[in-house]
BADOLO-240105 format. One line per field, with one value per residue (C-alpha): residue number from 1; x, y, z. Coordinates in steps of 0.001 Angstrom, whole numbers, plus 500000, padded with zeros to 6 digits. Layout:
residues N
pos <- NUM:...
east <- X:...
north <- Y:...
up <- Z:...
end
This chain:
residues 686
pos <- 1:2:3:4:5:6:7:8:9:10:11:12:13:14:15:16:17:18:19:20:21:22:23:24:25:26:27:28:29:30:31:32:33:34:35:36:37:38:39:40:41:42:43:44:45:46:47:48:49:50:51:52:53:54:55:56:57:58:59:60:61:62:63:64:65:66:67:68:69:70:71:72:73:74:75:76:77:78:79:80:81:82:83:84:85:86:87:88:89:90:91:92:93:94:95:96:97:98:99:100:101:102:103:104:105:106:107:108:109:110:111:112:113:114:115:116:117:118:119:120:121:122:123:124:125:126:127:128:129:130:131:132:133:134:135:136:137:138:139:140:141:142:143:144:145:146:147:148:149:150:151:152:153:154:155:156:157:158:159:160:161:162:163:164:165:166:167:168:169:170:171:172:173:174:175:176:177:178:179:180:181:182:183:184:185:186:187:188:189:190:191:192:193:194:195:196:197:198:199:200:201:202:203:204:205:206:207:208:209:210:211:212:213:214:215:216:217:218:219:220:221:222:223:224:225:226:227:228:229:230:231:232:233:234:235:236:237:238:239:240:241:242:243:244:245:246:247:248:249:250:251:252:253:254:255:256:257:258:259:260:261:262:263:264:265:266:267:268:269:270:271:272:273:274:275:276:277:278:279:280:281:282:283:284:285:286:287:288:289:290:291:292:293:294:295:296:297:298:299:300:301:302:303:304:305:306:307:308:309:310:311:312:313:314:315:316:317:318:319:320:321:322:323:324:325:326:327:328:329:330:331:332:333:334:335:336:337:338:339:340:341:342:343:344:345:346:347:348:349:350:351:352:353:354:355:356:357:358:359:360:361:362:363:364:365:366:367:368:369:370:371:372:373:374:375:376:377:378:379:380:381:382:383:384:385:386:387:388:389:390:391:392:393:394:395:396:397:398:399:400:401:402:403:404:405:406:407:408:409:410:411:412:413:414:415:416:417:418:419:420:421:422:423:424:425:426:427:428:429:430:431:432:433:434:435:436:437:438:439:440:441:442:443:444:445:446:447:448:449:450:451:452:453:454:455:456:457:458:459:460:461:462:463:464:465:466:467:468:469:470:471:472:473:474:475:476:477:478:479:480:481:482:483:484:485:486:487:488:489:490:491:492:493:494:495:496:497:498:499:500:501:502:503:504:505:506:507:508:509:510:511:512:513:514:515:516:517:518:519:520:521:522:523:524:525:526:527:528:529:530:531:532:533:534:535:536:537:538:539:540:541:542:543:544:545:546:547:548:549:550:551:552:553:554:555:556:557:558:559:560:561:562:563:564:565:566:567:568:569:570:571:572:573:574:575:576:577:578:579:580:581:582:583:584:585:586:587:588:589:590:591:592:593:594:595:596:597:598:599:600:601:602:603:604:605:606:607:608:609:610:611:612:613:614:615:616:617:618:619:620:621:622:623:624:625:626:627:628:629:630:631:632:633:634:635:636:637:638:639:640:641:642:643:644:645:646:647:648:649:650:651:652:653:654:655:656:657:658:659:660:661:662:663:664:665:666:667:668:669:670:671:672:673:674:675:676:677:678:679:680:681:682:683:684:685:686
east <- 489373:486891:487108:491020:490891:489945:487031:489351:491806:493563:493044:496378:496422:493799:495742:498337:496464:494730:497440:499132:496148:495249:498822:498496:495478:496637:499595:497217:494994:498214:498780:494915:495131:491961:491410:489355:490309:490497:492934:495712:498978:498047:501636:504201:506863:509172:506870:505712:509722:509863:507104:507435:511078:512997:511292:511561:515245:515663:517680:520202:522069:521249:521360:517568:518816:519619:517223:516242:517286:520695:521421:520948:522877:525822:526029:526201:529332:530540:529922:528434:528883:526921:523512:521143:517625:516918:513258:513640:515985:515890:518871:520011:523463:523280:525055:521927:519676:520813:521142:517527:515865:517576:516568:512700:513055:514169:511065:509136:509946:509105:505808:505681:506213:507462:507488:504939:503263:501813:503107:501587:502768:500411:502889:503494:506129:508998:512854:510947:508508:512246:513573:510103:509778:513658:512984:509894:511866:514715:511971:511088:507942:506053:504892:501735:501907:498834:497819:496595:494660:492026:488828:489054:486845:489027:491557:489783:489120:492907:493867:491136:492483:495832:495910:498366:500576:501302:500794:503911:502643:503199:501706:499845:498093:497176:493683:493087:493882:491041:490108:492129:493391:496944:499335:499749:503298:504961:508052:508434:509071:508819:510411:510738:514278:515322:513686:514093:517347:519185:520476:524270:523824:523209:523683:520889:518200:517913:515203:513932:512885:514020:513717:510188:508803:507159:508751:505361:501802:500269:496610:494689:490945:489062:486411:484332:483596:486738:490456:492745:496041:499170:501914:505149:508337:511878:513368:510500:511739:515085:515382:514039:516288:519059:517582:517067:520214:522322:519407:520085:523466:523086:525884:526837:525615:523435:520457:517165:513644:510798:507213:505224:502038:502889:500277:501488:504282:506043:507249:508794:510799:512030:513294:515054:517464:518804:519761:520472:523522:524493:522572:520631:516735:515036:511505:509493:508682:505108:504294:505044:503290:500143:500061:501446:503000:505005:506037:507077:509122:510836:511421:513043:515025:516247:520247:518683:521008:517420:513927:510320:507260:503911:502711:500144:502675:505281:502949:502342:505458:506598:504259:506326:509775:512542:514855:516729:520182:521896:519050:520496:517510:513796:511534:507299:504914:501422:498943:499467:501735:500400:503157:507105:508873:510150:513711:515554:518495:518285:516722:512984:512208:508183:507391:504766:503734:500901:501284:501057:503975:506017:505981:506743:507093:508262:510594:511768:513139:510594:511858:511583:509660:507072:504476:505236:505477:505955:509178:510465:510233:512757:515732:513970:510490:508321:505795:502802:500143:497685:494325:490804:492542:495393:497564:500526:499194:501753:503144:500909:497810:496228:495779:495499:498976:500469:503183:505693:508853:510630:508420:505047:503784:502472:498875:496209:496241:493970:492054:492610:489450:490759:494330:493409:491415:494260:497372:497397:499751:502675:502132:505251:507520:509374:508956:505444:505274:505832:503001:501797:499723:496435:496605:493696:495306:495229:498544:500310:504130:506115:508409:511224:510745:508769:504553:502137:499428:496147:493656:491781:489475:487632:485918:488880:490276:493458:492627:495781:497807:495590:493976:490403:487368:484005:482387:484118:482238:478996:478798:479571:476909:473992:474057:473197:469160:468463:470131:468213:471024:474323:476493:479913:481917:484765:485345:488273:487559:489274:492660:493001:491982:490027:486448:483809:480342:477648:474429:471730:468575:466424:465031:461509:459779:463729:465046:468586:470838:474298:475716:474564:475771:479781:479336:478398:481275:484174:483451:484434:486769:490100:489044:490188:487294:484347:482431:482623:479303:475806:473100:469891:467567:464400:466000:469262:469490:469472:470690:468104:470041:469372:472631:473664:474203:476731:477342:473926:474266:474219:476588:476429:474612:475208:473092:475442:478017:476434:475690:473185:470669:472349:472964:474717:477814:477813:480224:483393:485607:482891:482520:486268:486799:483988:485318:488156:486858:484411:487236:489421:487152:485105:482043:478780:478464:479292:477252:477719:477509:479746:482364:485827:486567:483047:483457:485952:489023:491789:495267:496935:494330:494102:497889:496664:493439:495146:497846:495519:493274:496829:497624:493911:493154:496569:496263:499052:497802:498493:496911:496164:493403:491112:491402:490297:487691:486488:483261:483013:481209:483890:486487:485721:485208:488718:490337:488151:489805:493033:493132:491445:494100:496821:495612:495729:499176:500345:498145:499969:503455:502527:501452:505300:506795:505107:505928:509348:509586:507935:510639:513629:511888:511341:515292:516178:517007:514403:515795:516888:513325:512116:514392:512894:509188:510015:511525:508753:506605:508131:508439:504541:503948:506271
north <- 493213:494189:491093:491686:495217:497429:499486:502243:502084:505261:505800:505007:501630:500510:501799:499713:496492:497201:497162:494510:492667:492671:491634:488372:487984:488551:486023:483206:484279:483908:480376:479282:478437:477482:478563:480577:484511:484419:481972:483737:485266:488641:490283:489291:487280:489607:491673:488797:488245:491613:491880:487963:487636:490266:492513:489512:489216:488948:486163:486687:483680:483238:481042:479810:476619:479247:479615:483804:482979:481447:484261:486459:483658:484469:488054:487531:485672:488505:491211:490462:493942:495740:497349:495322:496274:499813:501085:504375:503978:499915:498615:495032:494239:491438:489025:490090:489575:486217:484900:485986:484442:481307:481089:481472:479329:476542:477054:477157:473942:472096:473284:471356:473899:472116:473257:474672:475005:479086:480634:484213:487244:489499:492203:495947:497652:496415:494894:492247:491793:491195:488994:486931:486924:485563:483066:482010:481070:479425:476652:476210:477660:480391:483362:485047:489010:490068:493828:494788:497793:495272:494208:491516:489391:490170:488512:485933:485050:485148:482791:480354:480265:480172:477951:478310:475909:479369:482755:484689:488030:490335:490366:493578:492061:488963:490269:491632:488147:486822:482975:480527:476407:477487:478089:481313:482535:485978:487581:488819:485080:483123:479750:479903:477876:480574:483940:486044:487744:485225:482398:482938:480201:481593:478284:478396:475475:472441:471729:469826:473135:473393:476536:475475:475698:478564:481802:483740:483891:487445:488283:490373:491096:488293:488445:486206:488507:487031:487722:485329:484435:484449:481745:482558:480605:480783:480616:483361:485655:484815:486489:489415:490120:489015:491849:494409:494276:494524:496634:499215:498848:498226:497584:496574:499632:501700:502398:501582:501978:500313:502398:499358:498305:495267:493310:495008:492520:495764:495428:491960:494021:496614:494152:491252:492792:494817:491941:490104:491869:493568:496945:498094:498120:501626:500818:503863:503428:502279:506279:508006:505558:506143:510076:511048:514089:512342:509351:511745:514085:510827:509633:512957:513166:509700:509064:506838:505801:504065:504128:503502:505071:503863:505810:507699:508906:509338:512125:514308:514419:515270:518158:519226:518447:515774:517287:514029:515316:511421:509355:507585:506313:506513:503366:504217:501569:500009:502884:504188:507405:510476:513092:513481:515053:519033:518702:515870:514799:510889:508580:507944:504082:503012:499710:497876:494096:491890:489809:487050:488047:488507:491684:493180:492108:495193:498453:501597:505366:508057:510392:514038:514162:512025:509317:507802:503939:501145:500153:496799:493560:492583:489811:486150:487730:487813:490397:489030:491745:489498:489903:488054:485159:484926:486121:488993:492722:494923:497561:500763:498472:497817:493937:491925:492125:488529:488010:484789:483801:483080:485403:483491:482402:479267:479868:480774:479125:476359:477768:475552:476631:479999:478873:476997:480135:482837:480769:479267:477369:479312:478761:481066:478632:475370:474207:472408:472796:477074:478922:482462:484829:486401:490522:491351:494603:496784:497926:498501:497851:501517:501089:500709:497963:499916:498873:501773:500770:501611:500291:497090:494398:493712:495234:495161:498766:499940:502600:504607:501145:498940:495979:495887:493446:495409:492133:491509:494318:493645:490506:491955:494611:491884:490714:493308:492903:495771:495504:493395:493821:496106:496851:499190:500937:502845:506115:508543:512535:515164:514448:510344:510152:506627:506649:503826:504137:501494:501624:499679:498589:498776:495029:495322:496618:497844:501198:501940:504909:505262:505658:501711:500611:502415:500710:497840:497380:498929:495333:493705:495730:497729:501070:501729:499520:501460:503057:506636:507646:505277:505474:503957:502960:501156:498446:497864:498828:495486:494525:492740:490005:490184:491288:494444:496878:498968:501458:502470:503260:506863:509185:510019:513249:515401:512957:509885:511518:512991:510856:513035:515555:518268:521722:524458:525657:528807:531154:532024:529562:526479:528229:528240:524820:523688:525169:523478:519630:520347:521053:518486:515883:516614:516187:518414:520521:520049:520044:520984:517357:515799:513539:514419:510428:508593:511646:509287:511557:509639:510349:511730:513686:515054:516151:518362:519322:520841:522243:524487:525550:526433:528784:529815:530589:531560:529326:526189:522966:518952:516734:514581:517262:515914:512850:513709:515975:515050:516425:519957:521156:520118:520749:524257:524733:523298:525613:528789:527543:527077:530799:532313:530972:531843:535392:535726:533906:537014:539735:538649:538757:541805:543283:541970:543648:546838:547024:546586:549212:551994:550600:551329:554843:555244:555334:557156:560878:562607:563443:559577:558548:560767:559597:555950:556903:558577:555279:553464:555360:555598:551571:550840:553133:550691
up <- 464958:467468:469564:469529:470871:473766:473494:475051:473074:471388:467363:466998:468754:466831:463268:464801:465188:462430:459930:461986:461649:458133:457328:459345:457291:453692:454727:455599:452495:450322:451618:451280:455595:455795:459901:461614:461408:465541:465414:463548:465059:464568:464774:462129:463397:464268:466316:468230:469007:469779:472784:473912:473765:473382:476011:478371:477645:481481:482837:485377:486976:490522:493635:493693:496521:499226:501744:503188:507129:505417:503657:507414:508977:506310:506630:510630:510553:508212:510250:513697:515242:512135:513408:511408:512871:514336:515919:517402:520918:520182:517732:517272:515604:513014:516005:518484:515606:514731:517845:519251:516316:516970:520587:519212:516169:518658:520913:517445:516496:520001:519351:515816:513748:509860:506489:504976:508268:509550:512343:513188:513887:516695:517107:516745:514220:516253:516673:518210:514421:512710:515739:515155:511147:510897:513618:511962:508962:510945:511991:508498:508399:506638:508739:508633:509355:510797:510805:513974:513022:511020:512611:515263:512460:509698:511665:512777:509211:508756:511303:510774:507311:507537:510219:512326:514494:516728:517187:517913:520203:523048:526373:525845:522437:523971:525214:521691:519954:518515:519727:518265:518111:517819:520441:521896:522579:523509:522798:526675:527620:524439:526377:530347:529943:527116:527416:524153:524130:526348:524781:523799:520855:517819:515889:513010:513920:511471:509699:506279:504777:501267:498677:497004:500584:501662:503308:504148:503353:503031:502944:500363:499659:498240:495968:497674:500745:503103:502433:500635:501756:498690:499353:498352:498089:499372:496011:494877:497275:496910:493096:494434:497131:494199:491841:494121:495723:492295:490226:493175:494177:498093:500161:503750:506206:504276:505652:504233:505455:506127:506966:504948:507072:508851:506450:503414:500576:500439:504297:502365:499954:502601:505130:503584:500797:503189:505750:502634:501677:505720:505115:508177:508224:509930:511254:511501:515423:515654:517273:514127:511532:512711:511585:508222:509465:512197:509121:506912:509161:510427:507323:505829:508841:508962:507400:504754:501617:500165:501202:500283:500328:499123:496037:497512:500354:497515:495907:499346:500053:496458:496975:500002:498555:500207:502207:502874:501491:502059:500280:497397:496007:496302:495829:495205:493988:494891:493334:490017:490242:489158:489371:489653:491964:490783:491907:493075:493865:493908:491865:491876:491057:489901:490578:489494:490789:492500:495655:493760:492074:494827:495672:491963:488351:486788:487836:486225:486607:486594:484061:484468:481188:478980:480044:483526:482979:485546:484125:482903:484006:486661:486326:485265:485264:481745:481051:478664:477556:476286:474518:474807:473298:474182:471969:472343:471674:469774:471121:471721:471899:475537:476746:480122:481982:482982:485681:484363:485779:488955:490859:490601:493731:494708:494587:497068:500416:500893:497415:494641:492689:493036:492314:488769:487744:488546:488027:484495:482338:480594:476714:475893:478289:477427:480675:480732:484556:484066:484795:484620:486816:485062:486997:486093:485157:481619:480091:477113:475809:474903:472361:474127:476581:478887:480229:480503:483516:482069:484651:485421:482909:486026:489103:491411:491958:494686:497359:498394:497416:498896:496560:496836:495644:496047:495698:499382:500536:499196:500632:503833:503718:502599:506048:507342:508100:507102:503608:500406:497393:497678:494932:495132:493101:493045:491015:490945:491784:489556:491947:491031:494363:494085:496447:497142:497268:497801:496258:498108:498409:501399:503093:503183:506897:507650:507965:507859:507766:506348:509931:510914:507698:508213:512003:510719:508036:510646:512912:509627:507328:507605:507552:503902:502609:504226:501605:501363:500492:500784:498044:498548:495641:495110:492646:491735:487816:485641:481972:479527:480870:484258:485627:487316:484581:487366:484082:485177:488458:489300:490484:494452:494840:498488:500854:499945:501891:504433:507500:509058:507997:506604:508725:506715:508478:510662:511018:509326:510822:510093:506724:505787:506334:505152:501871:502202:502881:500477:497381:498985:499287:496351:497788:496909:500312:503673:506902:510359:511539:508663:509598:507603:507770:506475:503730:502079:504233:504874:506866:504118:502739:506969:506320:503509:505446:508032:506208:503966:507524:509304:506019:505778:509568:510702:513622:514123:515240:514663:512354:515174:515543:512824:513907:517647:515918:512804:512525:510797:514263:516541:514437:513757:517408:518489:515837:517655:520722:519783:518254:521232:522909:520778:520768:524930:525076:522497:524374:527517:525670:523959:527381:529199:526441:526603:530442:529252:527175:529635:532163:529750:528876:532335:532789:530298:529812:528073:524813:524817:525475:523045:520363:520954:520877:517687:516422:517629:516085:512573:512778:513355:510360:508735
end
């Protein structure tokens, strides 16, 4: 019973399995089965109908020959004057579109480019990023989106991987563009002969691409210290689009949007449905995605009929409340969600799914009362919640989530080690080639069809959506010279709010701070995989077995965080907001020379940050201010400004106004005048 349960499981999950249990056992008693106990079928055979086949009662006819660029071809002959892309001033109808892509895909394929090949994408938040992914496609090859807020390494890492035959960018990214074998070309003049935006034929180009090829390859963190790149399929993305479009009713010219990082599946999911099916696709212009405040006012202000927004994002701006009186439908997924909007007037959708699921294995409605689940598993997608051997959990009782179905990817590009260990054959299947993807992730069936997300069996852990492997960052921070063994972990604060910390051990004749260590990382990892706080020990602690016993590691105390000695804050402004990092961030105290960022502050915790100062201090100023600022000294010493300021601009306003007034007195009789100094009077006691 023990080796079929989680240790965390509830008392009545393990009531549940027992009982379940012992019946599966008295049965084989009964018919003398001479086997061993972990062998047996622990739920009856009704229950192991219930949670294998009938909550995986999903098929849904659909076309799995058509190819994603043939579907955009379709809908351009339907309605070539729709507006199918939009970026701030920059729109492209679905004829523009169409044809652009074409005149790209063409110069694509005289450089090579064939199935299953990589193309590249350099490029900014853009018409020009759709323009590039559809041509990409149109040459039969798979692009590679390529985020470029990561580390020049990181992305070096991802194009020696991936390979590419080219690298699709703009002139003012070239200089940035790590060195590469592949051919460089840019969207300002992607073919001399047939500059992008120029050619009138719009016929798609032929290729030998078929649906099993792929459409796109999309990095995430690897556990073996460099990223890994997913491969996904035409026909997997294909079922999606073919789900989402029904499960959510979209129709020709609605307006969806897309604020997914460029390097994030969920950019996938927000872009093709919609040109799928004629709806048009609303890029938040690349200005307003890099503050919170500026995404979220553009996307309540944007005519959307749906939209997405990562979990984390969801939650703020639940907090604030959605003012966006057209939206039709709200989309959240890639963190577990924590809260529910008070009021709404749409529908909020969880979704729940790994990259190597494309994009996402399970959706459902968030209810407005009860448990918050991640929903169902979408059309010709199976759910298995597995235990340690295998076998189907009952409902109520936690197990190992696997993704089965039409949306498992190919495998890990140019990993097949990694590939045979995560992608494994499909025992519930009659098709002997049908395999199933091991998540890694905890949950539990609800009795009615529904998974509960419980957490992860392994080490891997999601910050603010993103998947992370700590084991990626520990290898990173062992090359450091001044670094003999690193370990991190990541632990939630009273909030959810996830945080790393590294514990470390010193080389010997080496002395190193925290602040060479968060330099050192930032040259090789997206920001939101720097370590929040740095703990230094004389040996790493160690099991009677000789492995890292991390459940022995101890908790961060005030110096992890801090990156410099610590200087208690002065004055009342410094001591305000110091209060206020100090409950936000959840971090022991807070010193003069703290940095709000390597405190594990991110840019939506900076929204909230500066929304409690502006209440607190009465003063009004940007969240871009943290960011130019984000120490507690200079921070507190813009804000002193800024009021100081404030205060003269009213003194001076105060002082036009007054001259006013003695002007109008001036010309008044004197009982009049006296009248309105009485009145004046009478409203400052007021």
């Amino acid at each position: 019973l023990i080796a079929h349960t989680d240790r965390q499981a509830s008392p009545d999950s393990l009531l549940s399995y027992t009982e379940a249990a012992l019946g599966s056992l008295l049965d084989a008693l009964q018919t003398q089965d001479k086997r061993q106990a972990s062998s047996l079928r622990i739920l009856s055979e009704t229950e192991w109908n219930r949670v294998v086949r009938g909550f995986n009662a999903t098929a849904t006819p659909f076309i799995n020959d058509v190819l994603i660029h043939e579907l955009v071809e379709q809908q351009a002959e339907r309605t070539p004057r729709a507006i199918a892309v939009s970026c701030g001033d920059s729109t492209l109808t679905y004829e523009e579109l169409n044809g652009r892509a074409s005149a790209v895909a063409r110069s694509l394929m005289r450089c090579g480019v064939a199935p299953d090949q990589c193309v590249a994408l350099y490029l900014e938040r853009s018409v020009d990023m759709v323009v590039c992914m559809l041509a990409v496609l149109k040459a039969g090859a798979a692009y590679v989106p390529l985020d470029r807020s990561y580390p020049r390494q990181r992305i070096a890492h991802m194009l020696e991987d991936s390979r590419p035959v080219v690298v699709l960018t703009s002139e003012r990214f070239r200089a940035s563009l790590p060195s590469t074998q592949a051919r460089i070309l840019t969207v300002e003049n992607v073919d001399q002969a047939e500059p992008v935006g120029c050619s009138n034929d719009s016929s798609p180009a032929r290729t030998a691409v078929r649906p099993h090829h792929l459409a796109y390859v999309i990095f995430t963190s690897g556990s073996t210290g460099r990223p890994k790149g997913v491969m996904v399929s035409h026909r997997n993305l294909a079922n999606v689009i073919h789900w989402h479009n029904a499960a959510f009713g979209l129709r020709p010219g609605d307006r969806c949007s897309c604020v997914a990082a460029v390097g994030f599946d969920a950019t996938v999911w927000e872009i093709w449905p919609a040109l799928a099916i004629g709806a048009t696709v609303a890029l938040v212009p690349p200005a307003a995605a890099g503050d919170v405040e500026s995404l979220l006012e553009w996307w309540s202000n944007e005519p959307l009929d749906v939209g997405f927004l990562p979990t984390p994002m969801a939650e703020l701006a639940f907090a604030r409340g959605i003012g966006n009186s057209r939206l039709r439908t709200l989309l959240v997924g890639g963190d577990r969600l924590r809260s529910r909007p008070a009021r709404q007037h749409f529908a909020v959708i969880n979704n729940y799914g790994p990259t190597e699921g494309t994009i996402l294995a399970t959706s459902g409605p968030v209810e407005r009362e009860g448990p918050l689940h991640i929903g169902r598993p979408i059309a010709n997608v199976q759910i298995y919640i597995l235990d340690v051997h295998g076998e189907p959990t009952p409902v109520g009782v936690d197990g190992e989530i696997y993704v089965a179905g039409a949306g498992v990817a190919r495998g890990y590009l140019n990993r097949n080690d990694l590939t045979a260990e995560r992608f494994v054959a499909d025992p519930f299947s009659a098709d002997s080639d049908a395999r199933m993807y091991r998540t890694g992730d905890i949950g539990r069936w609800r009795s009615d069809g529904t998974v509960e997300f419980r957490g992860r069996a392994d080490d891997q852990v999601k910050i603010r959506g993103f998947r992370i492997e700590p084991r990626e960052i520990e290898s990173q921070l062992v090359l450091h010279p001044g670094v003999g063994e690193a370990a991190v972990l990541a632990y939630r604060v009273d909030s959810g709010e996830g945080r790393l910390v590294a514990y470390l051990t010193r080389a010997r004749g080496v002395t190193v701070i925290a602040d060479d260590l968060r330099a050192w990382l930032k040259e090789l990892l997206p920001e939101y995989m720097v370590p929040g706080a740095f703990v230094f020990l004389d040996a790493l602690p160690l099991t009677p077995h000789g492995k890292l016993d991390r459940r022995a590691l101890p908790m961060p105390d005030a110096d992890a965080f801090a990156s410099r000695g610590y200087e208690p804050p002065q004055g009342e402004t410094e001591q305000v907001v110091a209060h206020i990092w100090q409950e936000m961030l959840q971090v022991p105290r807070i010193g003069r020379g703290d940095d709000f960022f390597q405190l594990g502050g991110h840019s939506l915790l900076a929204l909230q940050a500066v929304v409690r100062v502006r209440s607190a201090l009465s003063v009004e100023l940007p969240v871009s201010a943290l960011l130019d600022f984000p120490t507690l000294r200079d921070f507190a010493a813009h804000l002193e400004k800024r009021r100081a300021r404030r205060l003269r601009e009213r003194l001076a306003a105060g002082e036009t106004e007054l001259e006013r007034l003695i002007e109008q007195v001036a010309s008044m009789p004197e009982v009049k005048a006296r009248e309105l100094v009485r009145e004046l009077r009478m409203e400052k006691r007021r």
